[in-house]
C-alpha positions in Angstrom: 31.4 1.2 -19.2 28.6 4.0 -19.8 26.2 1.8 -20.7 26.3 -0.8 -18.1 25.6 2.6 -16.0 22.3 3.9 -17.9 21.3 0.3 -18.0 21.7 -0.5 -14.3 20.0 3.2 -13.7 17.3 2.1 -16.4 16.8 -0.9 -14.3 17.1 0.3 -11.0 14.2 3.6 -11.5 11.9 0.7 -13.4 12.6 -1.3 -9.2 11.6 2.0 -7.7 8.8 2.8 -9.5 7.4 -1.0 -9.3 8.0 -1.0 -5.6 6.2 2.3 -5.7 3.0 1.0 -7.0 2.6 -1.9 -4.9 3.1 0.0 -1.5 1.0 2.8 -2.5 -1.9 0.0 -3.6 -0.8 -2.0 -0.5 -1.1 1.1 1.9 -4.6 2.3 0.0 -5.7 -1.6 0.6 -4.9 -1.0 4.4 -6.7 2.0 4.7 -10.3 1.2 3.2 -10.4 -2.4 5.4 -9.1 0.1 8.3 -12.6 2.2 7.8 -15.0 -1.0 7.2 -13.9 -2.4 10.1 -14.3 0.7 12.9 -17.4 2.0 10.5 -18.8 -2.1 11.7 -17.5 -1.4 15.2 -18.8 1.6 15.7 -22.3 0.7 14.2 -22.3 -2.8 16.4 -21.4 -0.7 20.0 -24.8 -1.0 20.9 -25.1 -4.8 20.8 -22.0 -5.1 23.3 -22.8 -6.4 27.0 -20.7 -6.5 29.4 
């Protein structure tokens, strides 16, 4: 019985951390295209005619 619980805690922590990593990548990912693309909007303002 004790070791169906370390291993589904083994399991579940190796989940957390996985899901961990490809949120934080995801979220960094988000971020730099974020800054490109109002660094290329700001930089391209001038060109705008209305």
């Amino acid at each position: 019985m004790n070791e169906k619980i370390f291993k589904t805690m083994g399991a579940t922590g190796a989940g957390a951390i996985a899901v961990g990593i490809v949120v934080l990548v995801a979220g960094l990912a988000t971020g730099i295209i974020s800054i490109v693309n109002g660094s290329l909007l700001l930089k391209r303002r001038k060109d705008v005619i209305f």
